[in-house]
C-alpha positions in Angstrom: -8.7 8.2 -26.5 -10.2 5.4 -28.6 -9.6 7.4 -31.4 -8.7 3.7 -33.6 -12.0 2.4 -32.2 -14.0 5.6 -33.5 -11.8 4.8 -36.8 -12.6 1.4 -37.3 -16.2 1.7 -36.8 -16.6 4.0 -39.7 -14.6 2.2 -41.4 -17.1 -1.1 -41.5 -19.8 1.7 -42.3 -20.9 2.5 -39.1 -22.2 6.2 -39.1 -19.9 7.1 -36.3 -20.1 10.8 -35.3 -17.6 13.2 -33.6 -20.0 13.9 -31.1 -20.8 10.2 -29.9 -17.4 9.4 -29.3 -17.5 12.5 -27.3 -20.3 11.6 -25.4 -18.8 7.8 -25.0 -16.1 9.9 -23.5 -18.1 12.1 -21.6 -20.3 8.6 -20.2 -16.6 7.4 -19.0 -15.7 10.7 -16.8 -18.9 10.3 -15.4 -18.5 6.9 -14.1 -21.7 6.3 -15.5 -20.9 2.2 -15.6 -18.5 -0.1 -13.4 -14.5 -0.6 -15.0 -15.1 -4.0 -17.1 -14.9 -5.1 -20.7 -18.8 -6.3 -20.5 -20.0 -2.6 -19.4 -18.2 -0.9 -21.9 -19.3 -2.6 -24.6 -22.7 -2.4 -23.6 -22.4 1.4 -23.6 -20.4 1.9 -26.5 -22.9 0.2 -28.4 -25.6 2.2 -27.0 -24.1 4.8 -27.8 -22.7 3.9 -31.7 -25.6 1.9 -33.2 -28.6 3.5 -33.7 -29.5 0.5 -35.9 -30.1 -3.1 -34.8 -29.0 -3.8 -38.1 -25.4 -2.7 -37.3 -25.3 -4.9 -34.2 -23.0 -7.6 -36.1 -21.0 -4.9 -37.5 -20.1 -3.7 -34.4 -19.7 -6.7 -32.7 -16.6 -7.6 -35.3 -15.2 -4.2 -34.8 -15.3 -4.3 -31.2 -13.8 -8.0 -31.6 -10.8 -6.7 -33.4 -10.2 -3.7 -31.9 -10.5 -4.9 -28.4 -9.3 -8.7 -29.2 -13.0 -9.7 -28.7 -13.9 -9.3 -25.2 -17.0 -11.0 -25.0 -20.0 -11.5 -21.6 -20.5 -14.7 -21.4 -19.6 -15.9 -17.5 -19.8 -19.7 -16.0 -18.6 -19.7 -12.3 -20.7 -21.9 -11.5 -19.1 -25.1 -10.5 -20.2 -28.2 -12.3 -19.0 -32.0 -12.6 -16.7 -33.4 -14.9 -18.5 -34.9 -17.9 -17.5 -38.3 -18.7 -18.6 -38.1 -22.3 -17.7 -35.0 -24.5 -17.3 -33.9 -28.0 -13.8 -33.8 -29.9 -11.8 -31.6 -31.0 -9.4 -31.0 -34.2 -7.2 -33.9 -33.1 -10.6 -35.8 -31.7 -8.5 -35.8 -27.9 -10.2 -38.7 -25.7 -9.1 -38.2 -21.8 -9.5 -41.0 -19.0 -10.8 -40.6 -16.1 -7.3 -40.8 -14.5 -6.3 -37.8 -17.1 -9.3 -36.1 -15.8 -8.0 -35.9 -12.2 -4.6 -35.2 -13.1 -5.9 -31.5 -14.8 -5.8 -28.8 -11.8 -7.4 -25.8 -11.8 -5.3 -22.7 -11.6 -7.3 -21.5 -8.3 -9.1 -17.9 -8.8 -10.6 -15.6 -11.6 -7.5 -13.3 -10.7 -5.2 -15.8 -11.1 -6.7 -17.4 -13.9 -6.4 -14.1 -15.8 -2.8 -13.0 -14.9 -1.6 -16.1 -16.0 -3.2 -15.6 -19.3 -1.8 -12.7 -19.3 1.6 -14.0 -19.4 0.8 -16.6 -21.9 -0.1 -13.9 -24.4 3.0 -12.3 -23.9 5.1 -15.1 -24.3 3.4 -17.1 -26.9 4.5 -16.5 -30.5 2.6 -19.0 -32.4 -0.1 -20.9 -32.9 0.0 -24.3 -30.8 -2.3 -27.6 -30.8 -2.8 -29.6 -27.9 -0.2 -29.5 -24.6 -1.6 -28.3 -21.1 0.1 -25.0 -21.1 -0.3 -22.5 -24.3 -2.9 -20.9 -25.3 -4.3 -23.6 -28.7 -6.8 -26.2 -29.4 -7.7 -29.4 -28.7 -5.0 -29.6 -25.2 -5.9 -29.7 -21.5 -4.4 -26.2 -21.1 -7.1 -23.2 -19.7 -6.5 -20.8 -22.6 -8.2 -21.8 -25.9 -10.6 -24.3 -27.3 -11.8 -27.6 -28.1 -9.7 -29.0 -25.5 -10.6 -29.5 -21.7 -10.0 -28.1 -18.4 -12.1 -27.7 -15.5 -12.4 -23.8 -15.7 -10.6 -21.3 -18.0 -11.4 -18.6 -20.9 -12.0 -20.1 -23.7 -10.6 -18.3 -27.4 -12.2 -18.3 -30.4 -14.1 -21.8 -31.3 -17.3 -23.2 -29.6 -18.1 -24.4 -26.2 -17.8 -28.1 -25.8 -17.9 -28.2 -21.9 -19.5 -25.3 -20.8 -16.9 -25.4 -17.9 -14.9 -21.9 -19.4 -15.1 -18.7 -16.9 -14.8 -16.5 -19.8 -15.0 -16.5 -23.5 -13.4 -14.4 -26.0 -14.6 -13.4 -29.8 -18.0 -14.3 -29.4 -20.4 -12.2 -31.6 -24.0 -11.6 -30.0 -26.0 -10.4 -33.1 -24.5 -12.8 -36.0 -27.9 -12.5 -37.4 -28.6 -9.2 -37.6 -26.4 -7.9 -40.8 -28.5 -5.3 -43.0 -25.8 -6.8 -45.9 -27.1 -10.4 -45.2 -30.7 -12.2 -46.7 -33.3 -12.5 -44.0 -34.9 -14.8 -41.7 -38.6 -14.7 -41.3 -37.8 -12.2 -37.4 -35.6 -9.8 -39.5 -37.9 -9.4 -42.2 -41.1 -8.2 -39.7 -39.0 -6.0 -38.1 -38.1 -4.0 -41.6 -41.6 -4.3 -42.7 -42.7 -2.7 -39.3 -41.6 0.7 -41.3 -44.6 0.0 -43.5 -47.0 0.8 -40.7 -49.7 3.1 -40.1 -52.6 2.2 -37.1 -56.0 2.7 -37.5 -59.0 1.6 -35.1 -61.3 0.0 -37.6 -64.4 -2.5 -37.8 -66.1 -3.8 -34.2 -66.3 -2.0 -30.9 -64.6 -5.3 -29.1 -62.1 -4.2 -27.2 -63.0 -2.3 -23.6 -61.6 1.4 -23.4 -60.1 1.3 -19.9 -58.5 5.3 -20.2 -62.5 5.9 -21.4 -64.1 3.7 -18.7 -61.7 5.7 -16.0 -63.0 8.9 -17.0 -66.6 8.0 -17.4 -66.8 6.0 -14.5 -65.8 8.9 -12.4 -67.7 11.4 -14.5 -70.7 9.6 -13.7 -70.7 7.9 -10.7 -71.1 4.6 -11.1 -69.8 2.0 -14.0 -70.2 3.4 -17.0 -68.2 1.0 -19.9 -66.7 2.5 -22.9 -65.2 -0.4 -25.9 -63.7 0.8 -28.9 -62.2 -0.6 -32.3 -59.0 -2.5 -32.1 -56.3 -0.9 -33.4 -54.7 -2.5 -36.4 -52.4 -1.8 -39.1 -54.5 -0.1 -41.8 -51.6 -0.4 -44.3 -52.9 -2.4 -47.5 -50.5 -4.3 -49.5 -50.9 -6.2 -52.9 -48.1 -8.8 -52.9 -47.4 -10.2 -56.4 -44.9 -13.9 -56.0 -42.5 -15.4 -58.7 -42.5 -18.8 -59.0 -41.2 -21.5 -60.9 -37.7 -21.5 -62.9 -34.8 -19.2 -61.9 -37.0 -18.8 -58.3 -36.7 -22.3 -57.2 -33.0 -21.6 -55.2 -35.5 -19.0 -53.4 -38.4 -20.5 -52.0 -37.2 -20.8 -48.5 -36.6 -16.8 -49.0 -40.2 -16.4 -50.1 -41.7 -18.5 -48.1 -40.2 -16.1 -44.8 -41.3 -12.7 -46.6 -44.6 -14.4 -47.0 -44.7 -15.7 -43.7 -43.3 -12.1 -42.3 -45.9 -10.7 -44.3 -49.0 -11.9 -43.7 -48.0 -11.8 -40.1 -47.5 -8.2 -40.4 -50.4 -6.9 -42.5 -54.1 -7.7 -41.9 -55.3 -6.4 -45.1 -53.1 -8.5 -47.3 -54.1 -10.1 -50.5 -51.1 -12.0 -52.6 -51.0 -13.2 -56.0 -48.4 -15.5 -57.9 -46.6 -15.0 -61.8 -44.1 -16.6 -63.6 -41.3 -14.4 -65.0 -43.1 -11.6 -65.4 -47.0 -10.1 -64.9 -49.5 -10.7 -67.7 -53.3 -11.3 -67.9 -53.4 -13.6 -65.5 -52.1 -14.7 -62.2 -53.4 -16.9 -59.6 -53.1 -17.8 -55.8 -52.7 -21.8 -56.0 -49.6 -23.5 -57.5 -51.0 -26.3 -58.6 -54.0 -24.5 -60.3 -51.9 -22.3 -61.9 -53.8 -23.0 -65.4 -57.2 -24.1 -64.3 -57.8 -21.4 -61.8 -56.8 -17.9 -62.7 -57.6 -14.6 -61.6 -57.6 -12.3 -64.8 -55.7 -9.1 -64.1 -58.3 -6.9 -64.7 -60.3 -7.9 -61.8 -57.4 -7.3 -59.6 -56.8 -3.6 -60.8 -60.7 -2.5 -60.7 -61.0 -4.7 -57.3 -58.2 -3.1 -55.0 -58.1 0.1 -54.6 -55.4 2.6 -55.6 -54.6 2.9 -51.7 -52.8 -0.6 -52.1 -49.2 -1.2 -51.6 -47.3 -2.9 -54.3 -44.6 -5.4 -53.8 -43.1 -7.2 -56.3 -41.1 -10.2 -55.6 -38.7 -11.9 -58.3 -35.3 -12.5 -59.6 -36.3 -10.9 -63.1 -34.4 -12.9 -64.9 -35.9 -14.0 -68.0 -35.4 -13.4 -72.2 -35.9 -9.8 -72.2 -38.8 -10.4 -75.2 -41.0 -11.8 -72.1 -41.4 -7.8 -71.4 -41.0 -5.9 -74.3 -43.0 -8.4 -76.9 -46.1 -9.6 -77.2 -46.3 -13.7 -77.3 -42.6 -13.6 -75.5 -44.2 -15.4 -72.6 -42.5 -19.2 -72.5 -46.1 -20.3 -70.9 -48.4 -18.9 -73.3 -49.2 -16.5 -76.2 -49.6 -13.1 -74.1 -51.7 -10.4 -76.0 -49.9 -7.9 -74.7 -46.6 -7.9 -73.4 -45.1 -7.4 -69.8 -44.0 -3.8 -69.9 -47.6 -3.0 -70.7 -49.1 -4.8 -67.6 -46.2 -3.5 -65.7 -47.4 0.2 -66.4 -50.9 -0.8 -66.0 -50.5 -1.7 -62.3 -47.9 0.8 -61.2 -50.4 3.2 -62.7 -53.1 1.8 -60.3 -50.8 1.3 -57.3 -48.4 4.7 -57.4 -46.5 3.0 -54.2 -45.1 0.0 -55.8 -41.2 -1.7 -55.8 -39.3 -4.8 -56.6 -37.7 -6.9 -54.4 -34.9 -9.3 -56.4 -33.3 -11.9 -54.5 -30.2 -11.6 -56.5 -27.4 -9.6 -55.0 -27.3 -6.3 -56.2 -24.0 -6.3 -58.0 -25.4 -8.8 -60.6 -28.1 -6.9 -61.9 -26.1 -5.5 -64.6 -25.2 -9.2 -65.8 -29.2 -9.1 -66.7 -30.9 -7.2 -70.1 -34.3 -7.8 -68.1 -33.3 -6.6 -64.8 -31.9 -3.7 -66.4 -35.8 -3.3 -68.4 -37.7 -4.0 -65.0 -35.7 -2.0 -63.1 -36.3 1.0 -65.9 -39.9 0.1 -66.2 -40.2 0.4 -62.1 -37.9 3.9 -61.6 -35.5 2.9 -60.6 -37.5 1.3 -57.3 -36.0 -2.3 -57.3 -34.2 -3.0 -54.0 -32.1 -6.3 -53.1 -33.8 -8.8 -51.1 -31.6 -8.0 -47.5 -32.1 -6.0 -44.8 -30.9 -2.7 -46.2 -32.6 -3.5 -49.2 -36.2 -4.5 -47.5 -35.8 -1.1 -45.1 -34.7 1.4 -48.1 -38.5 -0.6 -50.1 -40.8 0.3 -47.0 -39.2 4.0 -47.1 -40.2 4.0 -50.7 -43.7 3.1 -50.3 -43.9 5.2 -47.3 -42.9 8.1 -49.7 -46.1 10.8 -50.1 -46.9 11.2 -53.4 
């Protein structure tokens, strides 16, 4: 028994065991939730995704395998709006049109009859009260109106539908897709380790409790508070090639300096050198030399690179490659210094993975890193914090 649905969800790479479709099984005999659509696909879920990140993924499976059963409900009854949006034909209904739509009575009714229309419906259909299409005054489909009905596939335009059908829950929450600012704190939460450090400020109630009673009368206990004692060196491309990626950037850095207290960030252009700096449009008057930032942090730091690595491969491998200046030294060199200094360290590239090998200096960064340069997704961001979680 659901043996296709087991199928289907390892085929969109959903790590779907054996033994969890058992145990969905198992959950079923035990009547552990009532006979409808919505509570089994609440507890298949629970039982298949272990990964918030697969939550889209499943919702699609689940959409195709079970023709998209979604949870949305509306029974509430509500008045005919006399102003709405239109659909593909852009369908305007007078008033008297209005009253001349009935409703088909009960859920139970209203579901039957769909039922039927399924069943006897062998194409598509636009507009018309009575098959299932778009932009009509029939109950089954979209962009159209009727006072209640299940609406399939499009978007609500009325509110007025009892049910909908193929409506994904989690469209944003694809480890194959580029993050928002919310996704991205939740991978860098791997990247966490708690520590009660600096001022006594915060009152000790578990403490307090146990002193109190100890003693005999109020005896107060504070402590530390607890923070995320991970440090992280954040090192920014900007300028060029990075411009279609600010908006990116701008949400790691945002997620980022949410995330970690003990954060200090830096920007570059192309690639590291002697200098970097922290202010845009003080990039030549006010830089910090690179020297101070390797004997002032502490090999404890976290490394992140960010950057599409795109540039003339002589920018790395040459001295006085640099398109901004004669550098002394080239890039590989400062790239070994600080991933000397900072063991922990990876590169995040905004460019999909497949089009690395399009690039001689992705390829060279990517060498020069080992191999540690991860795409700029979920997946990607969650594999990076794994990496500098590694012990050494």
């Amino acid at each position: 028994m659901f043996l296709n649905f087991l199928d289907e969800l390892r085929g969109a790479g959903i790590p779907a065991s054996l033994k969890e479709h058992l145990l969905l099984l198992e959950a079923l005999d035990a009547d552990v939730i009532d006979r409808t659509p919505e509570q089994f696909y609440y507890l298949s879920r629970a039982v298949y995704v272990k990964d918030e990140g697969l939550l889209d993924k499943f919702d699609q499976v689940f959409a195709k395998v079970f023709r998209g059963i979604s949870t949305t409900f509306g029974t509430d009854n509500a008045d005919v709006p006399l102003d709405w949006l239109k659909a593909v034909a852009e369908k305007y209904l007078t008033p008297e049109e209005m009253a001349a739509i009935e409703s088909l009575g009960s859920w139970d009714e209203i579901m039957e009859t769909l039922k039927q229309r399924l069943a006897e419906q062998e194409k598509r259909h636009q507009g018309g009260n009575k098959w299932i299409g778009t932009g009509g005054t029939s109950p089954y489909g979209n962009s159209g109106y009727n006072p209640e009905g299940v609406r399939i596939g499009g978007e609500s335009k009325h509110g007025r539908a009892l049910k909908v059908w193929d409506q994904r829950e989690f469209k944003n929450l694809d480890n194959t897709k580029e993050l928002g600012t919310r996704n991205i704190k939740i991978a860098l939460r791997r990247l966490r380790r708690f520590a009660r450090e600096g001022a006594a400020d915060e009152l000790d109630i578990d403490a307090t409790i146990d002193g109190t009673a100890r003693q005999g009368w109020l005896d107060v206990f504070m402590r530390a508070e607890r923070r995320n004692a991970v440090k992280l060196l954040l090192f920014l491309d900007v300028g060029g090639s990075m411009d279609p990626w600010v908006k990116l950037c701008e949400e790691l850095f945002s997620a980022a300096t949410s995330e970690f207290k003990n954060l200090e960030f830096f920007y570059f252009h192309n690639c590291p050198y002697e200098g970097v700096w922290k202010d845009n449009r003080r990039r030549f008057a006010e830089r910090t030399p690179m020297w101070d930032v390797l004997h002032k942090f502490g090999h404890d730091y976290k490394l992140v690179f960010v950057g599409d690595a795109a540039m003339s491969p002589y920018e790395i491998t040459h001295p006085g490659g640099s398109v901004e200046h004669f550098n002394e030294e080239s890039g590989a060199v400062w790239l070994h210094r600080l991933t000397t200094t900072y063991p922990a360290a990876v590169w995040l590239n905004p460019v999909r993975e497949e089009q690395w090998g399009y690039s001689q200096s992705a390829k060279i960064i990517r060498d020069l890193l080992n191999d540690r340069m991860y795409p700029l997704t979920l997946a990607g961001l969650d594999d990076a914090m794994r990496e500098l979680t590694r012990k050494r």
